[in-house]
N, CA, C and O atoms as a GROMACS GRO file, in nm:
protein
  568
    1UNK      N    1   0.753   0.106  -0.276
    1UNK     CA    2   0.702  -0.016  -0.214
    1UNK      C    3   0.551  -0.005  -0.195
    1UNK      O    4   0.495   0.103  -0.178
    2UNK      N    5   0.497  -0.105  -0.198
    2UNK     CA    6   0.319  -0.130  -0.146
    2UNK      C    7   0.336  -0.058   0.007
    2UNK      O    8   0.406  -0.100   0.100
    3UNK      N    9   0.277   0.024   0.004
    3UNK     CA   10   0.260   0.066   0.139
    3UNK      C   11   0.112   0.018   0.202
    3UNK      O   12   0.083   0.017   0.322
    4UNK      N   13   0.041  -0.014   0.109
    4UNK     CA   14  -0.132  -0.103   0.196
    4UNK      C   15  -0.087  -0.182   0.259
    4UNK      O   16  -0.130  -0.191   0.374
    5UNK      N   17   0.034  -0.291   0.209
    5UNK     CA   18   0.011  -0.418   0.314
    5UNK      C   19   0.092  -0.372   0.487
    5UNK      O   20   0.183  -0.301   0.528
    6UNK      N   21   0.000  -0.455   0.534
    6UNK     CA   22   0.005  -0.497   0.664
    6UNK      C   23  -0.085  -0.302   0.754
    6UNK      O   24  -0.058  -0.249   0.862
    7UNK      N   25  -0.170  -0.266   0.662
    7UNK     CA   26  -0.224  -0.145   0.717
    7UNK      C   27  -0.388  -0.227   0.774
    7UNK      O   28  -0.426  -0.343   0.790
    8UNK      N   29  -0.448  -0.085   0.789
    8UNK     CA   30  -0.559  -0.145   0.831
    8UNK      C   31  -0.677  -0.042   0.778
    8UNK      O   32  -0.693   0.080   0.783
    9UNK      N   33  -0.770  -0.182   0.710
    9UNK     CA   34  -0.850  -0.123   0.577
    9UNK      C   35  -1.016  -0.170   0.667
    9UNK      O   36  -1.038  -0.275   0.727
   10UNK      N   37  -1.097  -0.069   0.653
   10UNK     CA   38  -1.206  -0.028   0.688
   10UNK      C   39  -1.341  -0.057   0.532
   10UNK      O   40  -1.309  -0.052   0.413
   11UNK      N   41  -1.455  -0.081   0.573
   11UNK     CA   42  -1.515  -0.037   0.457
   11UNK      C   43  -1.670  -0.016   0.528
   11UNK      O   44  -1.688  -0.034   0.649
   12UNK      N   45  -1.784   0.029   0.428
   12UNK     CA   46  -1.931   0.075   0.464
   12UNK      C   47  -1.991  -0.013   0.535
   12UNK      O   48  -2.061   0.012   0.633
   13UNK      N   49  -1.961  -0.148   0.478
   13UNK     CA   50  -2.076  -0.315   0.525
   13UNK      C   51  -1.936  -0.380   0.507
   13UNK      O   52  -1.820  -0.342   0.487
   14UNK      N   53  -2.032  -0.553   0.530
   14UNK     CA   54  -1.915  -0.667   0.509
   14UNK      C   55  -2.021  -0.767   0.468
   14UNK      O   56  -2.121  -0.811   0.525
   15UNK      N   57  -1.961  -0.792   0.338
   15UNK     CA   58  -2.009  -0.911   0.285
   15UNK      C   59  -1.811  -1.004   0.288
   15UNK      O   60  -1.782  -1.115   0.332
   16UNK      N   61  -1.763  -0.949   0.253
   16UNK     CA   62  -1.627  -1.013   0.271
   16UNK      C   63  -1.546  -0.936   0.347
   16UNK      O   64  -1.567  -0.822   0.305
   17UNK      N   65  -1.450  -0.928   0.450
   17UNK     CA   66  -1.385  -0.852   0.504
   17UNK      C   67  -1.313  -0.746   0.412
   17UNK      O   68  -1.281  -0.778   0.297
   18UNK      N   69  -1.290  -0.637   0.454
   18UNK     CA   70  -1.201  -0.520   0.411
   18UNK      C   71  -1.073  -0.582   0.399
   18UNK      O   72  -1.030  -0.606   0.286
   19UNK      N   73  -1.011  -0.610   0.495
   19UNK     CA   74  -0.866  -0.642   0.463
   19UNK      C   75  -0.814  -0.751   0.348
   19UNK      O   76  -0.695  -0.767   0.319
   20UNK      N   77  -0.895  -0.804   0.304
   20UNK     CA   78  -0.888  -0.932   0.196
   20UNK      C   79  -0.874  -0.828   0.065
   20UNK      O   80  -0.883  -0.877  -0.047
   21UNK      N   81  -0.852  -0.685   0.079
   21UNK     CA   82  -0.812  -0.628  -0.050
   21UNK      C   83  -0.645  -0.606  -0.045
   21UNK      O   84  -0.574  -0.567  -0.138
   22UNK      N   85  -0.614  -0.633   0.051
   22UNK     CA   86  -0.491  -0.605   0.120
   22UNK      C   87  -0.378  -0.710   0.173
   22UNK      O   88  -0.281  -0.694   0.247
   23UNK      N   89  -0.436  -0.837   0.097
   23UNK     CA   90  -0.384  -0.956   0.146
   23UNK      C   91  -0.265  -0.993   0.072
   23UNK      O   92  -0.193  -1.092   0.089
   24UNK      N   93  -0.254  -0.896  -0.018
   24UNK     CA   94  -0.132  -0.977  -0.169
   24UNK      C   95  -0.125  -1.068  -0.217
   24UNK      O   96  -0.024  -1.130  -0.249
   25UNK      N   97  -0.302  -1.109  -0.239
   25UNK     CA   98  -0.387  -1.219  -0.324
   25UNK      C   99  -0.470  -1.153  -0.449
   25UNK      O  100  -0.567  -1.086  -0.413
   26UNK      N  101  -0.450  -1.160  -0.569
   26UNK     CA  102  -0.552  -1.157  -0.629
   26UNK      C  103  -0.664  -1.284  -0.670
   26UNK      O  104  -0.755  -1.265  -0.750
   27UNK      N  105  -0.644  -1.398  -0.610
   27UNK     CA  106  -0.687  -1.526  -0.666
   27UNK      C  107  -0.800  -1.541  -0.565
   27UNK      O  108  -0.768  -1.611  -0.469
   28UNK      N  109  -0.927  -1.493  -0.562
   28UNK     CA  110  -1.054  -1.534  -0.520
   28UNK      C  111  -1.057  -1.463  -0.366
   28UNK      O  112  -1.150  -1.497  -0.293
   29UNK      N  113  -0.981  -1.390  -0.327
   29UNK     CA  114  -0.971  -1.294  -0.188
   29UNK      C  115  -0.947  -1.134  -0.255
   29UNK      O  116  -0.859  -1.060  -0.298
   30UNK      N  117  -1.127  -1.142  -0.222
   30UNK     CA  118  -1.159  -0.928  -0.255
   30UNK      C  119  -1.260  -0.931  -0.102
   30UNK      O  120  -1.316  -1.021  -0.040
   31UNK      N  121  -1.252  -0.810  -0.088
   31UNK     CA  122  -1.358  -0.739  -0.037
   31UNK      C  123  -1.468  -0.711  -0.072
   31UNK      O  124  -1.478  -0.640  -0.173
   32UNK      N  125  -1.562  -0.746  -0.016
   32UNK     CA  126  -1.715  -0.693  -0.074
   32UNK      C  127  -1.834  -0.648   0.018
   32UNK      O  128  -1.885  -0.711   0.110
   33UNK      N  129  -1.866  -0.517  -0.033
   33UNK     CA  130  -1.934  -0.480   0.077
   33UNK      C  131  -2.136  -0.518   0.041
   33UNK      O  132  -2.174  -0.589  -0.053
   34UNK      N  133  -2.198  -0.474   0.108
   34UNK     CA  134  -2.306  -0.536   0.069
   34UNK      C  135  -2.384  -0.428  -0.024
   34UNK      O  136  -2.338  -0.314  -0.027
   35UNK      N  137  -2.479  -0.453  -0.087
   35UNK     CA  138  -2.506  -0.364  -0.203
   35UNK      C  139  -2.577  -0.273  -0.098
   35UNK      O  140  -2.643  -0.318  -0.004
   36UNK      N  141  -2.552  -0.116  -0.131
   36UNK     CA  142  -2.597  -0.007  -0.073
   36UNK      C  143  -2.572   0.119  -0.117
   36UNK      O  144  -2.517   0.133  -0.226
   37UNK      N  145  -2.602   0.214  -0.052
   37UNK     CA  146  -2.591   0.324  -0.122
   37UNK      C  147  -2.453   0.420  -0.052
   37UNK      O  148  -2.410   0.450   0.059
   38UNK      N  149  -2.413   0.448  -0.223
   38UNK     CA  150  -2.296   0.498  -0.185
   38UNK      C  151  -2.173   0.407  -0.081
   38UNK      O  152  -2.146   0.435   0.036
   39UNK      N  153  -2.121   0.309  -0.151
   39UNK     CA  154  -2.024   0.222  -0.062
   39UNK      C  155  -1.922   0.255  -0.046
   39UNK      O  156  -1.883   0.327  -0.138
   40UNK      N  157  -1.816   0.230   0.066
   40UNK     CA  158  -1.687   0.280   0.048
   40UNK      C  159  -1.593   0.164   0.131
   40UNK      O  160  -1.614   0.073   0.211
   41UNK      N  161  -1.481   0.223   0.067
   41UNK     CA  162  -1.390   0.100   0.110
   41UNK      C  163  -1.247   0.233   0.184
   41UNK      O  164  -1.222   0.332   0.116
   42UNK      N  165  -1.186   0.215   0.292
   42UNK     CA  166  -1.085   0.303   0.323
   42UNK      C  167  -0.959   0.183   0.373
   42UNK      O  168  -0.970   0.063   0.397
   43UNK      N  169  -0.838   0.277   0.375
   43UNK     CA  170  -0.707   0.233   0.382
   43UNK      C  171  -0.639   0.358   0.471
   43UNK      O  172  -0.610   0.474   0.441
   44UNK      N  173  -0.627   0.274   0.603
   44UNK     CA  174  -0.545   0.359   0.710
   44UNK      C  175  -0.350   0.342   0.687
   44UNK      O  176  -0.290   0.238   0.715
   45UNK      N  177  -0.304   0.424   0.650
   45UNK     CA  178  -0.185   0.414   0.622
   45UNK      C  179  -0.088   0.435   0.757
   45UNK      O  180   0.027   0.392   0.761
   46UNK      N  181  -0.150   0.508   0.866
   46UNK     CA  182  -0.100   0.511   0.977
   46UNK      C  183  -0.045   0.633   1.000
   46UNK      O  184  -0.040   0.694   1.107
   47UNK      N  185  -0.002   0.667   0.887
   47UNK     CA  186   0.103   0.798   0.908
   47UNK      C  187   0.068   0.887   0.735
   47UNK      O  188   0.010   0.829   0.644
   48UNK      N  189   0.107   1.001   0.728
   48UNK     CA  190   0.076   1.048   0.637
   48UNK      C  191   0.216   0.970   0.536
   48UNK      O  192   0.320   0.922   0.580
   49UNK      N  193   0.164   0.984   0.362
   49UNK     CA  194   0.250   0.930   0.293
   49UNK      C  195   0.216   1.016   0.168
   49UNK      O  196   0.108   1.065   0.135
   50UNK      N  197   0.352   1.022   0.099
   50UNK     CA  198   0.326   1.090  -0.077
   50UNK      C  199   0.326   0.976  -0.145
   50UNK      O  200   0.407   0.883  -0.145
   51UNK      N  201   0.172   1.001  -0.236
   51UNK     CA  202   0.117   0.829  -0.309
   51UNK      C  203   0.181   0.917  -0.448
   51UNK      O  204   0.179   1.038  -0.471
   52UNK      N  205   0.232   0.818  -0.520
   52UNK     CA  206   0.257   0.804  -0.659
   52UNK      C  207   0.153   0.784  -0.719
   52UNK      O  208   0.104   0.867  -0.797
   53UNK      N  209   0.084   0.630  -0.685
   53UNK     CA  210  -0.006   0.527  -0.786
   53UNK      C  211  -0.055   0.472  -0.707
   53UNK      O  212   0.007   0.454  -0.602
   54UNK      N  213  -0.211   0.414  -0.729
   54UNK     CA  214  -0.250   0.304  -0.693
   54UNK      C  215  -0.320   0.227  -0.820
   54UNK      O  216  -0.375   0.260  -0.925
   55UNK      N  217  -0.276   0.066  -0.729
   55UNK     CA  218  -0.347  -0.020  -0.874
   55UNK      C  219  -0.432  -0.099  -0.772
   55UNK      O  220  -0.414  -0.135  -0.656
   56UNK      N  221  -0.561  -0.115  -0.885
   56UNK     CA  222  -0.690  -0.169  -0.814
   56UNK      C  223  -0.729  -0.321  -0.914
   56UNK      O  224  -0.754  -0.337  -1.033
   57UNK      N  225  -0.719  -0.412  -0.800
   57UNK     CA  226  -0.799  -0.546  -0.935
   57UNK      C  227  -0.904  -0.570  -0.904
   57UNK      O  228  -0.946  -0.549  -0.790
   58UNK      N  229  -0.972  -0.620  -0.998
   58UNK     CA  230  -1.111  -0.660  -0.982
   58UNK      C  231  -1.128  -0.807  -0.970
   58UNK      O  232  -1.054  -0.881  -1.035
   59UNK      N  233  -1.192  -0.839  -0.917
   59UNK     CA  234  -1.261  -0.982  -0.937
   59UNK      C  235  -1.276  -1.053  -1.075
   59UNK      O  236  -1.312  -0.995  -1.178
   60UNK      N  237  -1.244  -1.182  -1.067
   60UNK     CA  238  -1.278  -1.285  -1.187
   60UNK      C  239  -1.307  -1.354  -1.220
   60UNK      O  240  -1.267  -1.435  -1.303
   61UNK      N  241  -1.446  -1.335  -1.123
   61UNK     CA  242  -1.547  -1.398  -1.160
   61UNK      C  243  -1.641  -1.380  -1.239
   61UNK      O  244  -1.695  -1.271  -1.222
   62UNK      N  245  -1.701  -1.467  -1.353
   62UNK     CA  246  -1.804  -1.406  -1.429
   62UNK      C  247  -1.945  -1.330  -1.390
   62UNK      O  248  -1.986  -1.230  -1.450
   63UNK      N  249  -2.013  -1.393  -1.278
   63UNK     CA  250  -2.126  -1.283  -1.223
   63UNK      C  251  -2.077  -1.163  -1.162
   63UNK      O  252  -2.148  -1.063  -1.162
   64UNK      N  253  -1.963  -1.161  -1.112
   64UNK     CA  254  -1.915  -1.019  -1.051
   64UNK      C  255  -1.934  -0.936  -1.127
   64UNK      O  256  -1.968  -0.980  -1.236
   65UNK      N  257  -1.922  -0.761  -1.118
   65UNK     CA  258  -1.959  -0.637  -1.226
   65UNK      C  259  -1.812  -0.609  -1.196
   65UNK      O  260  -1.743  -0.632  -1.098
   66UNK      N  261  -1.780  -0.533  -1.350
   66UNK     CA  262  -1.664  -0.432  -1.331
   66UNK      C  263  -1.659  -0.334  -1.210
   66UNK      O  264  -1.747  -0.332  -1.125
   67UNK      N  265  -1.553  -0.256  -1.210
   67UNK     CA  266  -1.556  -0.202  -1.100
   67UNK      C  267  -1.558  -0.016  -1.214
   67UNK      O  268  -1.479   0.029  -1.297
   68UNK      N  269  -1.696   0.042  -1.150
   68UNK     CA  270  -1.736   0.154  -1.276
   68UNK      C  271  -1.767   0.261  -1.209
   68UNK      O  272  -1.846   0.250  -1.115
   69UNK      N  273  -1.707   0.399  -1.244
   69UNK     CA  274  -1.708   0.524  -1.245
   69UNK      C  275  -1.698   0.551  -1.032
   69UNK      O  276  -1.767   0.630  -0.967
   70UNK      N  277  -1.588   0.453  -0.978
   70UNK     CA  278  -1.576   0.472  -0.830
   70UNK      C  279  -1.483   0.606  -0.812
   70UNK      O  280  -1.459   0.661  -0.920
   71UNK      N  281  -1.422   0.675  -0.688
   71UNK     CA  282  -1.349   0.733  -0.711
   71UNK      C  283  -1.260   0.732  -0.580
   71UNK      O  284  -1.286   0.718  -0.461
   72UNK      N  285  -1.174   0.747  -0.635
   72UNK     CA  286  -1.020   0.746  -0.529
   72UNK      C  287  -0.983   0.869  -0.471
   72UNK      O  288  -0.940   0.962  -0.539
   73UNK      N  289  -0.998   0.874  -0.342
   73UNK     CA  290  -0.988   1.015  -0.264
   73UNK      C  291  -0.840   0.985  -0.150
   73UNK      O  292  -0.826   0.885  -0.080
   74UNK      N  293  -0.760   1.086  -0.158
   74UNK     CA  294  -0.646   1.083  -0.032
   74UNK      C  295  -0.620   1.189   0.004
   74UNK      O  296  -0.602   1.290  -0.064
   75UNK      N  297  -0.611   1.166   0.188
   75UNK     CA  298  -0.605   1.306   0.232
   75UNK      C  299  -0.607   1.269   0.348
   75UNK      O  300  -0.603   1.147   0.356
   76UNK      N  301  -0.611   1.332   0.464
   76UNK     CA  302  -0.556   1.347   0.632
   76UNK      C  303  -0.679   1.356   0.660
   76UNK      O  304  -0.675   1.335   0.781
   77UNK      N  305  -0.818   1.377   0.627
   77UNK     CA  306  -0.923   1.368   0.738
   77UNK      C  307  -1.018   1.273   0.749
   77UNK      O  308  -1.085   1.256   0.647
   78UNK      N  309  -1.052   1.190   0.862
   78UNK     CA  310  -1.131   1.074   0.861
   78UNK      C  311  -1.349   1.103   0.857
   78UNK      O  312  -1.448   1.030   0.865
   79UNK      N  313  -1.323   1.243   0.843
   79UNK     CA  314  -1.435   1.328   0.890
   79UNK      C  315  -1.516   1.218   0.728
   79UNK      O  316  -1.463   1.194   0.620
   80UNK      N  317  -1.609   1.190   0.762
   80UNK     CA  318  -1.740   1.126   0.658
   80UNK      C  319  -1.673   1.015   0.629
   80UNK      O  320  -1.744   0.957   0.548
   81UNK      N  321  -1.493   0.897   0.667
   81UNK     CA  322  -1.509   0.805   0.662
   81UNK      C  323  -1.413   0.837   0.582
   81UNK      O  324  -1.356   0.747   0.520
   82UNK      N  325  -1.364   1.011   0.560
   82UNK     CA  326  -1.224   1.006   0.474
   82UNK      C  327  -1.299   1.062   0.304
   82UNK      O  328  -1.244   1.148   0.236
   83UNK      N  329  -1.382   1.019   0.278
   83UNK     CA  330  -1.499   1.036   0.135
   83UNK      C  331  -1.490   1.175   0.091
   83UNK      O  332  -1.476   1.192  -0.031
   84UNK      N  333  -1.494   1.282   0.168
   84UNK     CA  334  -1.446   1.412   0.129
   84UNK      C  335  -1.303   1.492   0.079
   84UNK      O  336  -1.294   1.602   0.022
   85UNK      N  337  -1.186   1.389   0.123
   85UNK     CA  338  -1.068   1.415   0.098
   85UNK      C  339  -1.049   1.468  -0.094
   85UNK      O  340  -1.124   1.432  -0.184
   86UNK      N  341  -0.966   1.530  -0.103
   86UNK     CA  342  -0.906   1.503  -0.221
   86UNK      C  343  -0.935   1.417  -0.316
   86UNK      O  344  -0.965   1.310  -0.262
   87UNK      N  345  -0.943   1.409  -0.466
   87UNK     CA  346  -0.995   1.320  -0.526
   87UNK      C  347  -0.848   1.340  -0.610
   87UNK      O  348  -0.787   1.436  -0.655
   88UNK      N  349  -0.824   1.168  -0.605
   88UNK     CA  350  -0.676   1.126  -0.698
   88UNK      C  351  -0.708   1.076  -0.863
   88UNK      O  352  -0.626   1.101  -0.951
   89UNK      N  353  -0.819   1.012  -0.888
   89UNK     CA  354  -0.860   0.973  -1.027
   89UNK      C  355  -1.020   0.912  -1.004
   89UNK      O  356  -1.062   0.864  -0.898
   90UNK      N  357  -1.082   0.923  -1.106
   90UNK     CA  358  -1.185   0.839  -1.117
   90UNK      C  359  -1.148   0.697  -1.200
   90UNK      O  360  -1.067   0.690  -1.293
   91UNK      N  361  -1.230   0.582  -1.143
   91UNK     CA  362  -1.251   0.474  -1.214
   91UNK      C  363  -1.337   0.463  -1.328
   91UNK      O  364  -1.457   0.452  -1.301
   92UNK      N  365  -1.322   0.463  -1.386
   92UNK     CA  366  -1.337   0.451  -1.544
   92UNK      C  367  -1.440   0.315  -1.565
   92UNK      O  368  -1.562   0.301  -1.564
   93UNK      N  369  -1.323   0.223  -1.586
   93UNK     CA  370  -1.384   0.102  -1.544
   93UNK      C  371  -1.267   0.014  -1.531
   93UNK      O  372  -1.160   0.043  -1.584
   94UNK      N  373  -1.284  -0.099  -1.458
   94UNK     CA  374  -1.174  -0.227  -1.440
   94UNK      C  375  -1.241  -0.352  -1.465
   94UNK      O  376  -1.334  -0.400  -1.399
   95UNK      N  377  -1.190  -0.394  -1.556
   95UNK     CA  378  -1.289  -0.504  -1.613
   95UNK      C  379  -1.311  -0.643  -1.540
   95UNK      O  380  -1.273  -0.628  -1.424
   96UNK      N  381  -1.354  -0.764  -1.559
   96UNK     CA  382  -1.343  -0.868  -1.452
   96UNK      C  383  -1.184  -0.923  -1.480
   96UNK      O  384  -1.140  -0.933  -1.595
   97UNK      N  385  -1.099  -0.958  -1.353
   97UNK     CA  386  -0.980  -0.999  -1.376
   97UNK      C  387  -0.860  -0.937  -1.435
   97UNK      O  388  -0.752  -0.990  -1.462
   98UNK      N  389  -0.901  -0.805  -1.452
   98UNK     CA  390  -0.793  -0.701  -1.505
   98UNK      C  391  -0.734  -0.635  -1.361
   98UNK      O  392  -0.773  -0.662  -1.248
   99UNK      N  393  -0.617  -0.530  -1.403
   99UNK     CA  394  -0.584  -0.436  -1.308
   99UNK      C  395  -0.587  -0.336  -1.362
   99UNK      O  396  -0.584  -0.342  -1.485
  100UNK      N  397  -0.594  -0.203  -1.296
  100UNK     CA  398  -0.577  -0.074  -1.377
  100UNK      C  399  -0.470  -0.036  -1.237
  100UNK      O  400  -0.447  -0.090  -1.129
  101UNK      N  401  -0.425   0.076  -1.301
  101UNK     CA  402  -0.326   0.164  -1.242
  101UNK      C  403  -0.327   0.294  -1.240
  101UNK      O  404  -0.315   0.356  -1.345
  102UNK      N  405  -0.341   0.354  -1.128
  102UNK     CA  406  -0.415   0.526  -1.124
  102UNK      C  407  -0.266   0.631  -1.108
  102UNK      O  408  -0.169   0.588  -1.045
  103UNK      N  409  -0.265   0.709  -1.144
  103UNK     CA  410  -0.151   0.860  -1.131
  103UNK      C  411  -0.206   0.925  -1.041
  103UNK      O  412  -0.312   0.986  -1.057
  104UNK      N  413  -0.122   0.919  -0.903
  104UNK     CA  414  -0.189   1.056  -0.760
  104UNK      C  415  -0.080   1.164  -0.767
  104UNK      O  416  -0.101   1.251  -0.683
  105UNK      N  417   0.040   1.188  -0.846
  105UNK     CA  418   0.140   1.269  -0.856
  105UNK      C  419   0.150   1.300  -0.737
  105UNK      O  420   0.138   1.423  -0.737
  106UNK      N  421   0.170   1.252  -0.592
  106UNK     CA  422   0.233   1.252  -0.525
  106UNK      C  423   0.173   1.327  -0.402
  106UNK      O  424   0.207   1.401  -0.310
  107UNK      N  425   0.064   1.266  -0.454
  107UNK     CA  426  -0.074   1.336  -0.351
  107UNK      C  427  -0.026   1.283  -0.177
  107UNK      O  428   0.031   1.184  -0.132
  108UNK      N  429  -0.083   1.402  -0.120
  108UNK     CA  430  -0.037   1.309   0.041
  108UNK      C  431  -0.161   1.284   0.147
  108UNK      O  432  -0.262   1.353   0.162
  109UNK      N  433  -0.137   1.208   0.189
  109UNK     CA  434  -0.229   1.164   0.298
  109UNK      C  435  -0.208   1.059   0.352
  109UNK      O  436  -0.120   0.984   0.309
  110UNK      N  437  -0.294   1.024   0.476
  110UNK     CA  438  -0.300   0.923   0.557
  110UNK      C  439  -0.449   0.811   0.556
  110UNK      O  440  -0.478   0.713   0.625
  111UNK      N  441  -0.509   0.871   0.458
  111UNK     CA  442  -0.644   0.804   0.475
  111UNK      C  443  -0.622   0.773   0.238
  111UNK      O  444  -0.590   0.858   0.155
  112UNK      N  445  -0.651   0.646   0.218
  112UNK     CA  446  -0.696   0.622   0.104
  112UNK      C  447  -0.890   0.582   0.066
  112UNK      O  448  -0.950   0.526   0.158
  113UNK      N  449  -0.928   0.597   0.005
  113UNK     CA  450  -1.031   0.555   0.018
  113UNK      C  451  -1.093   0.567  -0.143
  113UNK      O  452  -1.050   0.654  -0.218
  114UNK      N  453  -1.194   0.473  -0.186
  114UNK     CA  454  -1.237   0.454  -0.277
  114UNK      C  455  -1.364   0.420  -0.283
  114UNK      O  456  -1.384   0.306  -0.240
  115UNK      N  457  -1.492   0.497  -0.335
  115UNK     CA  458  -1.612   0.503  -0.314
  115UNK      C  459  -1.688   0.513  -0.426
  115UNK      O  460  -1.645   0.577  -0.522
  116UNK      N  461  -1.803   0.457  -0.429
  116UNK     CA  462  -1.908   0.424  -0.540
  116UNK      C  463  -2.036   0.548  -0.538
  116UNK      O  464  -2.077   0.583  -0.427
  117UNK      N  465  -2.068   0.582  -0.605
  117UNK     CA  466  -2.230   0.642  -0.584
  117UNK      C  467  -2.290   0.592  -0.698
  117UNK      O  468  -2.271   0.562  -0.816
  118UNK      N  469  -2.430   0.598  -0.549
  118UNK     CA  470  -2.562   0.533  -0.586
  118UNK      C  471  -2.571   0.404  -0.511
  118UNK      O  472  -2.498   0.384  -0.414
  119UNK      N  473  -2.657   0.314  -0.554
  119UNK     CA  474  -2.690   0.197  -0.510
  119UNK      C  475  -2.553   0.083  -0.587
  119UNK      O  476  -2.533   0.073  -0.708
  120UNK      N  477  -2.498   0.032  -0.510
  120UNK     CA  478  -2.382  -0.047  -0.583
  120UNK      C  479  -2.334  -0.154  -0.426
  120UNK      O  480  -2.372  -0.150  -0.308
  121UNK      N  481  -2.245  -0.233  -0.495
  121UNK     CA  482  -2.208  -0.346  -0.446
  121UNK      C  483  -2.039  -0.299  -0.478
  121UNK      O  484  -2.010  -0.308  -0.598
  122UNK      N  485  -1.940  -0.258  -0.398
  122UNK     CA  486  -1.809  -0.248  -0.449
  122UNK      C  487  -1.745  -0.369  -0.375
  122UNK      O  488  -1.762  -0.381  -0.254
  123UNK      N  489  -1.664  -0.471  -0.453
  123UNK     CA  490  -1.563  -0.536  -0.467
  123UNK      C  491  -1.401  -0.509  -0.499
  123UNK      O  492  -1.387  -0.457  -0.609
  124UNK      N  493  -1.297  -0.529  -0.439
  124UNK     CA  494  -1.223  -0.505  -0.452
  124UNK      C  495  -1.109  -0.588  -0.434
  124UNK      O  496  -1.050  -0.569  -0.328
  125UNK      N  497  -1.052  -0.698  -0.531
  125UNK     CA  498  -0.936  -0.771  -0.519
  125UNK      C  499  -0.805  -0.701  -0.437
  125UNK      O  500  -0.790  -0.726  -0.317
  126UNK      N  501  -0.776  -0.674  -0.459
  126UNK     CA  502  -0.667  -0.592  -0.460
  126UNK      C  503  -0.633  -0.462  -0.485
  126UNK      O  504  -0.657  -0.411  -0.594
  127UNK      N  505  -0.574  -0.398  -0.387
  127UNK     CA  506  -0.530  -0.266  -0.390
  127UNK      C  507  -0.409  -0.230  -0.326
  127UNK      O  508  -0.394  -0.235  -0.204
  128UNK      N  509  -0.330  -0.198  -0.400
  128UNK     CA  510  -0.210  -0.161  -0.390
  128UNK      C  511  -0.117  -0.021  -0.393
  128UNK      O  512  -0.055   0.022  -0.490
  129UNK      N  513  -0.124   0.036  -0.265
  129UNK     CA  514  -0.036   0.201  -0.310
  129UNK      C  515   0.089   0.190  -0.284
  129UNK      O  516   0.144   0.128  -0.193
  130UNK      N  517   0.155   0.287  -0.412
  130UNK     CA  518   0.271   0.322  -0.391
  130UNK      C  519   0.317   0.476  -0.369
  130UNK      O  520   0.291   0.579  -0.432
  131UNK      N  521   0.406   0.446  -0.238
  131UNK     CA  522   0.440   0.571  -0.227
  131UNK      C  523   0.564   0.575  -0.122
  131UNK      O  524   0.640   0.479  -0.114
  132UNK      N  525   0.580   0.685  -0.048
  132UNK     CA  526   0.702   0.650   0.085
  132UNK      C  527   0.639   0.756   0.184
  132UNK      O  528   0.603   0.865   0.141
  133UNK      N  529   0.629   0.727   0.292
  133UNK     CA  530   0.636   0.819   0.444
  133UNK      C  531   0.687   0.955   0.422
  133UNK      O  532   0.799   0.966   0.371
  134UNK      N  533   0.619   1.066   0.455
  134UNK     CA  534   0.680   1.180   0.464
  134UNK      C  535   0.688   1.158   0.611
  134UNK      O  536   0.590   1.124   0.676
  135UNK      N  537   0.820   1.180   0.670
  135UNK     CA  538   0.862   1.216   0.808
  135UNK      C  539   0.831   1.377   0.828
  135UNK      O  540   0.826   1.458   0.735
  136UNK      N  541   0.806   1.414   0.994
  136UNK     CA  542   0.767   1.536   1.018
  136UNK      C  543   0.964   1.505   1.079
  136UNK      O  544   1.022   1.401   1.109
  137UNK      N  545   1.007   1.637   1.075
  137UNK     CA  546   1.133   1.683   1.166
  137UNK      C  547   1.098   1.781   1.241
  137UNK      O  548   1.080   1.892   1.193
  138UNK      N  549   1.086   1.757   1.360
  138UNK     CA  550   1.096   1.881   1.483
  138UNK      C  551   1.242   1.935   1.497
  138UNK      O  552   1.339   1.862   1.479
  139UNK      N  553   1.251   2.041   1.524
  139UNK     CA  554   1.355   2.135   1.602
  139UNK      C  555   1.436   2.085   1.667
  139UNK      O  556   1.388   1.989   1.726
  140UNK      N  557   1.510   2.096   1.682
  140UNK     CA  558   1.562   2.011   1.842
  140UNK      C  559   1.564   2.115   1.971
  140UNK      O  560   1.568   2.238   1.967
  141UNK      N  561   1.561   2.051   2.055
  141UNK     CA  562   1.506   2.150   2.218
  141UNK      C  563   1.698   2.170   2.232
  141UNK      O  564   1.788   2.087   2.224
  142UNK      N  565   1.700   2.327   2.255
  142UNK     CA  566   1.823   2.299   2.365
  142UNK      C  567   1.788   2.362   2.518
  142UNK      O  568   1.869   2.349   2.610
   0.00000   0.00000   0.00000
């Protein structure tokens, strides 16, 4: 199942809200942060989870830019905004109005996040992870 929706998504600036990547719209509702350096966009999952995949759309609009060489990090620490975690794939590129679909083989964490370097403007239609909750089991007290 999509485990983004109904989480709560963070990013660097706001030119469009964060959560509008998270709305289960691709039709003219992305996120956009304002052009700066090094941008990032994060996804609080709440609880730690094993991600399969995530798929990222881009915008489709003609002045918008692909979405080029960002990278997808997951992992449990919020330390720099989460940006240091684990790295699940790089973005390649996602063209205007396309989706791509990334392989995390089952990477775990509680923090998603996806970040640009350099001076950039990241947009993000849609983002979607799949994965399921790892439950912790305690002991039981007798």
């Amino acid at each position: 199942f999509n485990a983004a929706a109904y989480r709560i998504a963070t990013q660097s600036s706001t030119r469009c809200r964060a959560d509008k990547a998270i709305d289960g719209s691709t039709d003219d509702s992305c996120s956009i942060t304002e052009r700066e350096e090094d941008p990032w966009w994060r996804l609080d999952l709440g609880q730690k989870f094993q991600i399969w995949s995530i798929k990222i759309t881009n915008h489709k609009e003609e002045n918008k830019e692909a979405i080029q060489g960002a990278e997808i990090h997951i992992g449990d620490s919020a330390w720099n905004h989460g940006n240091n975690n684990p790295k699940c794939a790089t973005v390649e590129s996602v063209a205007l109005g396309m989706t791509a679909v990334f392989n995390c083989t089952g990477m775990q964490g509680r923090y998603v996040n996806i970040v640009c370097s350099g001076d950039e403007r990241l947009t993000l239609c849609e983002v979607q992870v799949f994965g399921q909750p790892l439950f912790i089991i305690k002991p039981c007290q007798w």
